[in-house]
Each structure stands twice: as C-alpha cells, then as structure tokens.
C-alpha positions as a Markdown table, in Angstrom:
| # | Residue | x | y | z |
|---|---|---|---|---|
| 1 | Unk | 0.0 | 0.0 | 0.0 |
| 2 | Unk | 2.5 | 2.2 | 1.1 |
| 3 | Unk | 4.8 | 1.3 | -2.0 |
| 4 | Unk | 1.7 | 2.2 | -3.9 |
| 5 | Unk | 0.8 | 5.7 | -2.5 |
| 6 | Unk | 5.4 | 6.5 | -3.3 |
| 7 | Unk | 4.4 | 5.8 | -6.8 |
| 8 | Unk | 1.6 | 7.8 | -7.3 |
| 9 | Unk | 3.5 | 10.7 | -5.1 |
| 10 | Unk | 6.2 | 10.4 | -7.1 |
| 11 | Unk | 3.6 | 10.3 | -10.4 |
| 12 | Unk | 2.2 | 13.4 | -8.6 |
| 13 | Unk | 5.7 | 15.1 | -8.2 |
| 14 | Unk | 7.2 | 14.3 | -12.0 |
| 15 | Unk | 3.6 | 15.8 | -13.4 |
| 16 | Unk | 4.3 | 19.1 | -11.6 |
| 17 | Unk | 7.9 | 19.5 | -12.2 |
| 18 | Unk | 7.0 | 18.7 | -15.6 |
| 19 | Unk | 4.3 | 21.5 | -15.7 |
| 20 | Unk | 6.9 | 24.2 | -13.9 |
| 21 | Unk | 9.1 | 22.7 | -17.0 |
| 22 | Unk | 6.5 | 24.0 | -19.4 |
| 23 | Unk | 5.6 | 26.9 | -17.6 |
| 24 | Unk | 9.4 | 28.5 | -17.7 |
| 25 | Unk | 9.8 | 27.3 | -21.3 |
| 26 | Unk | 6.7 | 29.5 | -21.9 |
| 27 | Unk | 8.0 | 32.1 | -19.8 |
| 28 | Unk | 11.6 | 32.3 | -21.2 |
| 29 | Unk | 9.5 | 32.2 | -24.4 |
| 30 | Unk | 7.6 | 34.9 | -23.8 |
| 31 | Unk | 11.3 | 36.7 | -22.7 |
| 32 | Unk | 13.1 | 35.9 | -25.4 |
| 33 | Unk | 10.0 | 37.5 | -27.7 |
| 34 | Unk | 9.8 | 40.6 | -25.9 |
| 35 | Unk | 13.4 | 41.0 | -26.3 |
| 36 | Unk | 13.0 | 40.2 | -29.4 |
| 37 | Unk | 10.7 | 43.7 | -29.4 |
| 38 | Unk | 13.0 | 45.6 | -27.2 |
| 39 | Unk | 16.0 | 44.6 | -29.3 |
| 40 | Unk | 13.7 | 46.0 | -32.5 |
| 41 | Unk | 13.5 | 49.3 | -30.9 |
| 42 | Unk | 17.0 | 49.6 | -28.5 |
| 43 | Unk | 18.8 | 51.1 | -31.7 |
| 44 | Unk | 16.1 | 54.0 | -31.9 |
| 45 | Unk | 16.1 | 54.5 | -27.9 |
| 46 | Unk | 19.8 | 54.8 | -27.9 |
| 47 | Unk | 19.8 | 57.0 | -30.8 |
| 48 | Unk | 17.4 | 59.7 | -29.2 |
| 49 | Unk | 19.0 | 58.9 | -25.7 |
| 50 | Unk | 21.8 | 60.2 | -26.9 |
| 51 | Unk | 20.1 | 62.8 | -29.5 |
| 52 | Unk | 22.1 | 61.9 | -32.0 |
| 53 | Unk | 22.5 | 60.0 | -34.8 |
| 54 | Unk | 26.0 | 58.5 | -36.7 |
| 55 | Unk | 25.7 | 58.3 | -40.2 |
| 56 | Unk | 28.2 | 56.7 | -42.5 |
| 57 | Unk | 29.4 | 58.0 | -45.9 |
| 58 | Unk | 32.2 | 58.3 | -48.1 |
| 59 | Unk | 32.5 | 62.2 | -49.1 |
| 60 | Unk | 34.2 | 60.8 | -52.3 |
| 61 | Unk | 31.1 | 60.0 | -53.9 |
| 62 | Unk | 30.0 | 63.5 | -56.3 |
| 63 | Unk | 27.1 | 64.3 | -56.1 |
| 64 | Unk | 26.0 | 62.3 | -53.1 |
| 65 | Unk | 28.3 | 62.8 | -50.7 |
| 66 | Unk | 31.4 | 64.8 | -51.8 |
| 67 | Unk | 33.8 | 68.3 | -50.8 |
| 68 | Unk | 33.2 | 70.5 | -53.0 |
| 69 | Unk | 36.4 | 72.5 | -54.2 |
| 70 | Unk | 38.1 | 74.8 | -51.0 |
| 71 | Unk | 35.5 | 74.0 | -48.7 |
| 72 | Unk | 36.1 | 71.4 | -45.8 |
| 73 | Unk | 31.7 | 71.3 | -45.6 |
| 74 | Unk | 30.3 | 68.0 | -46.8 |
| 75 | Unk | 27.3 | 68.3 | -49.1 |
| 76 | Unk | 25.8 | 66.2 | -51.9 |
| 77 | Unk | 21.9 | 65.1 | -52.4 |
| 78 | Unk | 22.8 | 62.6 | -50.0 |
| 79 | Unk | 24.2 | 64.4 | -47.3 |
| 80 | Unk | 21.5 | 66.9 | -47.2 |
| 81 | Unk | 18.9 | 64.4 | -47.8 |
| 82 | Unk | 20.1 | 62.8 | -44.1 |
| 83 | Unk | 20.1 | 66.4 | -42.9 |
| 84 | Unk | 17.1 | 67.2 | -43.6 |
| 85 | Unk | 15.4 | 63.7 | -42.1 |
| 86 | Unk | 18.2 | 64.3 | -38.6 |
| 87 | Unk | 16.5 | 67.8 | -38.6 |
| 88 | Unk | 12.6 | 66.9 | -39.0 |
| 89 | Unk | 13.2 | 64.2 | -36.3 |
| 90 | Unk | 14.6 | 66.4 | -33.9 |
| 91 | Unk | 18.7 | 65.2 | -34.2 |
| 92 | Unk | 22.1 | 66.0 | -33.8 |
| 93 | Unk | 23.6 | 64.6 | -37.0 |
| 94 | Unk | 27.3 | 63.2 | -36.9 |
| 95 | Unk | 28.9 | 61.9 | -40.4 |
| 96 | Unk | 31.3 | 59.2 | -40.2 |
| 97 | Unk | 33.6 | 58.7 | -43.7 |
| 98 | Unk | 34.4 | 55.5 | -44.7 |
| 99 | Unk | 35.6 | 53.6 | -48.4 |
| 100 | Unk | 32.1 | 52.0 | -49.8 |
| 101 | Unk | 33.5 | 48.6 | -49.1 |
| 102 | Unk | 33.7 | 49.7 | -45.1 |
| 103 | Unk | 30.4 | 51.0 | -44.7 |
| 104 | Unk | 28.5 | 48.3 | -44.0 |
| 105 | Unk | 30.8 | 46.3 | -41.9 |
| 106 | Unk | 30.6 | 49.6 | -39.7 |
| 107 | Unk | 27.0 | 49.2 | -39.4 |
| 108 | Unk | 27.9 | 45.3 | -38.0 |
| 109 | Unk | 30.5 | 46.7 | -35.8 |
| 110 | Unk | 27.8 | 49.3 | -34.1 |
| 111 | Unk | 30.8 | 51.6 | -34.7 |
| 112 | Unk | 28.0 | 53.8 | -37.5 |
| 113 | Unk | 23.9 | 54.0 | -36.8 |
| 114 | Unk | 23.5 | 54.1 | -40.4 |
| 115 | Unk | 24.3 | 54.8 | -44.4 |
| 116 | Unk | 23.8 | 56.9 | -46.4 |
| 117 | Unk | 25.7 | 56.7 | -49.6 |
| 118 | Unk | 23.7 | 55.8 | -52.9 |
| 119 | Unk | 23.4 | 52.4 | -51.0 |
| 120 | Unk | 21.2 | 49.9 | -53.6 |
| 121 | Unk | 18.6 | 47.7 | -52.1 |
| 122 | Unk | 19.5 | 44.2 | -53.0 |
| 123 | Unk | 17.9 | 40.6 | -51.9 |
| 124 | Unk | 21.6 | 40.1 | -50.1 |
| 125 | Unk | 21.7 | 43.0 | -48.5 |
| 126 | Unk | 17.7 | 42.9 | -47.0 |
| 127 | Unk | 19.2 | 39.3 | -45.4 |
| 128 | Unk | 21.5 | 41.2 | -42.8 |
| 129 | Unk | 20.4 | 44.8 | -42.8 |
| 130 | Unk | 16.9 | 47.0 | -42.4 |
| 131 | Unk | 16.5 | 49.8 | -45.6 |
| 132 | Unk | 14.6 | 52.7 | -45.7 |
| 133 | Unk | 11.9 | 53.6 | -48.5 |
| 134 | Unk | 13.9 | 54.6 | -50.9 |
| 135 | Unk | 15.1 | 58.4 | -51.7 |
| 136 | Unk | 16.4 | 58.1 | -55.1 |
| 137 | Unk | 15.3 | 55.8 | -58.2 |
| 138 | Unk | 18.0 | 55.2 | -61.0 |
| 139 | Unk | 20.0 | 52.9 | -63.6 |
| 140 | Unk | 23.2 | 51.7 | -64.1 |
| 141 | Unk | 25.5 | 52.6 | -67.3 |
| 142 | Unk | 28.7 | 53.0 | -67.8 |
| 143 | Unk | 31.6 | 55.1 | -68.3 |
| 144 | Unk | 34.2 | 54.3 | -71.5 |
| 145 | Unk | 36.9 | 55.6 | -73.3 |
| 146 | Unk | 35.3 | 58.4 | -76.1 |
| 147 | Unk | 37.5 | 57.4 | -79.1 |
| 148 | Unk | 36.4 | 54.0 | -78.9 |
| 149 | Unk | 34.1 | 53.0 | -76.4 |
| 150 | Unk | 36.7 | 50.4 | -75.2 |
| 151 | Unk | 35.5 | 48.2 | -77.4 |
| 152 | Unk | 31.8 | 48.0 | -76.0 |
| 153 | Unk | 28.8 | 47.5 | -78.1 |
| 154 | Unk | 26.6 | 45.1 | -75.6 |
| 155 | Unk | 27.1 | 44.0 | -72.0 |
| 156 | Unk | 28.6 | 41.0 | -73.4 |
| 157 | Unk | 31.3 | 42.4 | -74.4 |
| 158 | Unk | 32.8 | 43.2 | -70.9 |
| 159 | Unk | 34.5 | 39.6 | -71.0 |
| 160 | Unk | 38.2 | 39.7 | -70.7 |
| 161 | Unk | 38.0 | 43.8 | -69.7 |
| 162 | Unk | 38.9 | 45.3 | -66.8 |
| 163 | Unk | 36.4 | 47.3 | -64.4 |
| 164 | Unk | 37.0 | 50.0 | -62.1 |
| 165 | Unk | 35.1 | 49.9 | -58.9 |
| 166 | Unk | 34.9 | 48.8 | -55.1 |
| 167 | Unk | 34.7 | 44.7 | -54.6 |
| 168 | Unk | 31.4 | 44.5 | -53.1 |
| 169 | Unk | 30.0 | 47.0 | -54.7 |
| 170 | Unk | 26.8 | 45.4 | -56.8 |
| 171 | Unk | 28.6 | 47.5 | -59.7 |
| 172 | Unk | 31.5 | 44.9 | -59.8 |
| 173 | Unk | 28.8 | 42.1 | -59.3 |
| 174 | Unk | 27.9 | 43.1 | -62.5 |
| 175 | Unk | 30.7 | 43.2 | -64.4 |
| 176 | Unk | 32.2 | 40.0 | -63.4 |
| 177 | Unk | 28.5 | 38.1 | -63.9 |
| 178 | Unk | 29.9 | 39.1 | -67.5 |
| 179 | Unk | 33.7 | 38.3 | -67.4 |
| 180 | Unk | 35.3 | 41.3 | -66.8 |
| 181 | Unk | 37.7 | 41.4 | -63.6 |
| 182 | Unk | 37.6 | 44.1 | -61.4 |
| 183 | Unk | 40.5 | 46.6 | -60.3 |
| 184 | Unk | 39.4 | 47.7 | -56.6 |
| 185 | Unk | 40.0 | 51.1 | -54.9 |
| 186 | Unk | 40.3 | 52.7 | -51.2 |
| 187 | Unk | 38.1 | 55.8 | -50.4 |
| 188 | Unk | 39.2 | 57.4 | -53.9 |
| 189 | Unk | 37.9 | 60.5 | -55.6 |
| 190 | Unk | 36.2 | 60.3 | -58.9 |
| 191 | Unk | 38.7 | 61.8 | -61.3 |
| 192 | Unk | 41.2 | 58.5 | -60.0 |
| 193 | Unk | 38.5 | 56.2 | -61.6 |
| 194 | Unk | 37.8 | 58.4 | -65.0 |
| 195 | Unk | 41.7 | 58.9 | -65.2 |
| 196 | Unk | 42.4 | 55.2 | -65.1 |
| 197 | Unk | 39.8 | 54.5 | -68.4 |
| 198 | Unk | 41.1 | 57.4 | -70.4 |
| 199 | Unk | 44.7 | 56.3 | -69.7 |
| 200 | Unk | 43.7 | 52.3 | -70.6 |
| 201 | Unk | 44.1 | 51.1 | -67.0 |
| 202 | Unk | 41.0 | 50.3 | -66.9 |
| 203 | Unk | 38.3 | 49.8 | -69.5 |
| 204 | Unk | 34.9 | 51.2 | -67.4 |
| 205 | Unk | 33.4 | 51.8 | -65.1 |
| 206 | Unk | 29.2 | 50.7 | -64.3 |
| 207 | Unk | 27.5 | 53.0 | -61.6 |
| 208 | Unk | 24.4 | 54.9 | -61.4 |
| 209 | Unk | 23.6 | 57.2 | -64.3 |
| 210 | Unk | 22.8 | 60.2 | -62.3 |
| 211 | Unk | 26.3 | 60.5 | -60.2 |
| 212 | Unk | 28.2 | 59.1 | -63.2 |
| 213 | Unk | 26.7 | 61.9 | -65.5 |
| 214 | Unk | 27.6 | 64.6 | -62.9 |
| 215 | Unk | 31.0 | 63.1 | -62.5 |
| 216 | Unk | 31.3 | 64.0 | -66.1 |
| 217 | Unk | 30.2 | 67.5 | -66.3 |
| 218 | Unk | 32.5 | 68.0 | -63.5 |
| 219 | Unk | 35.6 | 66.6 | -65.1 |
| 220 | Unk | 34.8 | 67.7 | -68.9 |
| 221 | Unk | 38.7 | 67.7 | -69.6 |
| 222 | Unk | 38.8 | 64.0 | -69.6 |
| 223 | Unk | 38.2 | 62.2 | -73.0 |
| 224 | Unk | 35.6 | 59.7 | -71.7 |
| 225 | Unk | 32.0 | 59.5 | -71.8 |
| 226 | Unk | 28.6 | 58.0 | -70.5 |
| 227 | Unk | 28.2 | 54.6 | -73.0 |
| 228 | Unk | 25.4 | 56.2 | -75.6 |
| 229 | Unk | 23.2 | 53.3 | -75.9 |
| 230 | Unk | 23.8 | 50.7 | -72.2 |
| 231 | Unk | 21.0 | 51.1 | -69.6 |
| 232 | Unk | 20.7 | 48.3 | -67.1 |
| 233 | Unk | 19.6 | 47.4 | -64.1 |
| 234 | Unk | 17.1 | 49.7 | -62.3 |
| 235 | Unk | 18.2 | 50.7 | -59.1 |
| 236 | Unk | 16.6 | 52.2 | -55.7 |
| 237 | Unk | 18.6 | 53.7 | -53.2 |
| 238 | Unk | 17.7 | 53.9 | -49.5 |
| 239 | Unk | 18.9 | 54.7 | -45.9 |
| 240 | Unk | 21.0 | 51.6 | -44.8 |
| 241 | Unk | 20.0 | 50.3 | -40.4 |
| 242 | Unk | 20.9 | 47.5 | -38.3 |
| 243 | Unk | 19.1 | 44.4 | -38.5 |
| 244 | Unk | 17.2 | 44.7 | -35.9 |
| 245 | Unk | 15.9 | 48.4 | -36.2 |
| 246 | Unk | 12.6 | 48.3 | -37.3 |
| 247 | Unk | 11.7 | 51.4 | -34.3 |
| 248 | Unk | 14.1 | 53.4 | -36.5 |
| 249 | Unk | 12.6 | 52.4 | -39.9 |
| 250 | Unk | 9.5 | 53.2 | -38.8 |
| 251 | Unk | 10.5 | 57.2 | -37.8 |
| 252 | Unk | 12.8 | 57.5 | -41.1 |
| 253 | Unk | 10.0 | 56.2 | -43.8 |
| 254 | Unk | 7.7 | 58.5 | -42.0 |
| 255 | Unk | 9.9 | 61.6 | -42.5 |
| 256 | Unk | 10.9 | 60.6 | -45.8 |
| 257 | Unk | 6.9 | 60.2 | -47.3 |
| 258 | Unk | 6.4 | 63.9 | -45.5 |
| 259 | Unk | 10.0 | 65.1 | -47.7 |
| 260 | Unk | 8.6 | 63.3 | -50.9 |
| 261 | Unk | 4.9 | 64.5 | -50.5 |
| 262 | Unk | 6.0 | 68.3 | -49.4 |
| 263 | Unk | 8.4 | 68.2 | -52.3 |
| 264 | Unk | 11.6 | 68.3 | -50.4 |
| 265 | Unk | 13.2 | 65.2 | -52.0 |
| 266 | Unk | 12.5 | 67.0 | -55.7 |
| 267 | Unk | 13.9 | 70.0 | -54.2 |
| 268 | Unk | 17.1 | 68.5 | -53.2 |
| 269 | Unk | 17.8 | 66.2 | -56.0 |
| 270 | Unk | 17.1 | 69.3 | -58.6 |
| 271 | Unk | 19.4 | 71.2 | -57.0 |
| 272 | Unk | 22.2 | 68.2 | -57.0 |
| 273 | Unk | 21.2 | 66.5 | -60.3 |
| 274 | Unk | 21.5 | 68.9 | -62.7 |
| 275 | Unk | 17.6 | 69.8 | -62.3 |
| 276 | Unk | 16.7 | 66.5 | -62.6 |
| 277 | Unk | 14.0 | 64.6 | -60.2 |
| 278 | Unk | 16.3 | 61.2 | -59.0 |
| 279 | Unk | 13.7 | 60.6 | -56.0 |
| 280 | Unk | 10.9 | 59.6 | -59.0 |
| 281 | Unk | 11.2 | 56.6 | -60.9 |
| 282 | Unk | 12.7 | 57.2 | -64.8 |
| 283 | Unk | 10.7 | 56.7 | -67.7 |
| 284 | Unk | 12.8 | 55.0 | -69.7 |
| 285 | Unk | 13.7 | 51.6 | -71.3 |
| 286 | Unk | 16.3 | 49.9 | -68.8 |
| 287 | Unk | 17.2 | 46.1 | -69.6 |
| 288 | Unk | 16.8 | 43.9 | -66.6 |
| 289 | Unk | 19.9 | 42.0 | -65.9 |
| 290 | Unk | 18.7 | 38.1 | -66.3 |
| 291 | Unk | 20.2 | 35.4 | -64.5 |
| 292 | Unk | 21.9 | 37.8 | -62.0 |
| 293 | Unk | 21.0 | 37.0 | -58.3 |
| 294 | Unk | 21.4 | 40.3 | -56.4 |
C-alpha cells in the first residue's frame, strides 16, 4: 500500500515539475520575444538617448556625398537628404567617412547607426540589414573611353575587360557576372576612376547614371563618356539600419513620405542633379539583368 501511495506521489511530483518545466519554457519564451521587441526598438532609444545619430558615408562620392572644391563642408543630395530627415526628427547629426567597401561592416561593428551613400537595395543586403523607402530611383550605365568606347557595343562584351570599382560594390557584381575582372580602390575620388579609363588602366566603369553623368560634367577635360546606348539594371537607393531596427525604420519612412509628399526630396535632388527629379522613378527603357541574383 505504502509502495503504492510512493508511486503515485512520485507520479504526482514528476507531473508538476513537468508542468513548472513548461511553464518557464513559456515564460523564457515569452522573454526571449519581448526582447526580441526591445532589441527591434533599442537602436532607436539609444539613438534619441543620446540625441544623436552617426551616419556613415564616403564624401568621395559626387554628387551624393562629396567636398566641394576649397570647402572642408560635406554636401551632396545625399548628405542633405540625411540632414534634412536628422532635422525633422529632432537630431544632432554626426557623419562618419568610410571607403564603400567599409560602410556596412561599420554598421555590424555598431561603430556607425546608419548609411547613407547611394546604397542599392539588394535581396543580399535585406538578409542582414533594415532599408529605408527609398530616396532616389536610377539605372546603371557606364563610363568608356570616347574614341572608342573600349570596345563595348553590348554588355557582353565586358569579358576579358577590366572594371573600375569597389569589390562588393553590386557594380562589380555586375561586371564579373559578364567576365570582366575588377581593379578595386580605397576611399578614392572620382577623377582617379575616369583617369584610369582614359589612360587604358581600366576599360569602365558601371554606376548609377545620375552620379556618373555629374561626374562627367565635372571633369569635362577628360576624354571619356557616358556609354550612348547601355542602360541596365534599375536601381533604388535607400537609408542603410541595423538588422534589428525596425523602431528606427518606422521614424525615417515617416519623414521621408512627409519630404517626398511636401516636395523636399524633388527639391534637393534638382538642386544636385542637374535639375533633374532622382527621387521619382525614370521613364525610360532599362534592360533587366537576367540570371543575375542580387
């Protein structure tokens, strides 16, 4: 009897430890999700905490980020794009310059809050970082040598050529998808790039059509030129966050749909673009880039 009242005790004992089992499973569960939340929005409380926000960028990049000539202020449609969205959401803004291939790893680090630096959306990208709606709509082209166009009729052409750009760049992505091998920079200036085509150290160079036709106009010394019949790949550019920062998304898409809808975006990029609109979507025919996983 006694034997049998120890076993159903111990029945009793294993069914309640059992249930306490479950019970902090469903609590560390519960924790773990509403850290999950807190984790969402501790980038955004520790940005206005602080009231400021870090921003990386390259200041190399004309007409996104860039010095213009004698002056040690930063501007670009970028730049003041950032400025504007630090300003209507009440924040100290502090620029941080990096080479494009460091930017994002400074994001990982936690050393930068965000970028800002005609960053393109990509599949890739979206699996370890948060984007912004985006500020500016483009196309890639490229950049060639005027007597001859190096050579370059079609994208497949590009094979055996050589490519100026940064290595992770979705720009080099591109011209290595069609065979061309890519000679990498640090935090260069553009004339270093267009100088290395019109001297035959390079052959191109892909990037958006709106800073690479800037660049141009600003260098029109150089005999090289936007390629007159390549347009590829339709872009979006957006504001670059942590994984985790959906709090932060949340503020920045809100400020940028009162810039876009109040006109401020067309504002800026007018005033950077050559009076052209870069935060509308362009109306022409841009071949999509088939078989080429970004």
């Amino acid at each position: 009897m006694r034997k049998g009242l120890l076993f159903i005790f111990m029945l009793m004992l294993s069914a309640f430890l059992v249930a306490c089992g479950s019970s902090e499973s469903s609590d560390e569960s519960a924790s773990d999700n509403n850290g999950g939340e807190e984790a969402s929005d501790s980038k955004w409380s520790e940005i206005q905490e602080s009231g400021e926000i870090v921003v990386g960028t390259s200041g190399t990049l004309f007409p996104a980020s860039y010095y213009p000539e004698d002056s040690d202020q930063m501007t670009g449609y970028d730049v003041e794009v950032m400025r504007e969205v630090a300003d209507r959401l009440n924040l100290e803004l502090k620029f941080e310059e990096y080479g494009v291939d460091g930017l994002l790893s400074a994001i990982k680090s936690g050393r930068i809050d965000a970028v800002i630096n005609d960053m393109e959306v990509t599949k890739d990208r979206q699996e370890q970082f948060t984007f912004s709606e985006p500020y500016k709509y483009s196309y890639s082209t490229m950049i060639v040598r005027e007597s001859d166009l190096s050579g370059i009729e079609k994208l497949e052409d590009l094979e055996g050529k050589t490519h100026g750009g940064g290595a992770t760049t979705v720009f080099s992505r591109i011209a290595e998808h069609f065979g061309a091998e890519t000679k990498t920079y640090g935090n260069v200036t553009n004339d270093v790039y267009l100088r290395d085509v019109e001297n035959g150290n390079t052959d191109f160079i892909i990037n958006d059509y709106y800073l690479q036709s800037l660049a141009l106009k600003a260098l029109p010394e150089l005999e090289v030129k936007l390629h007159p019949d390549l347009k590829f790949h339709p872009t979006n550019s957006a504001i670059v966050m942590p994984k985790e920062a959906d709090k932060m998304k949340e503020e920045i898409d809100a400020v940028l749909k009162e810039m876009r809808e109040d006109g401020t975006l067309t504002k800026i990029s007018e005033e950077f673009f050559g009076g052209k609109d870069a935060s509308e979507k362009p109306e022409t025919d841009i071949r999509e880039l088939e078989g080429l996983d970004l």
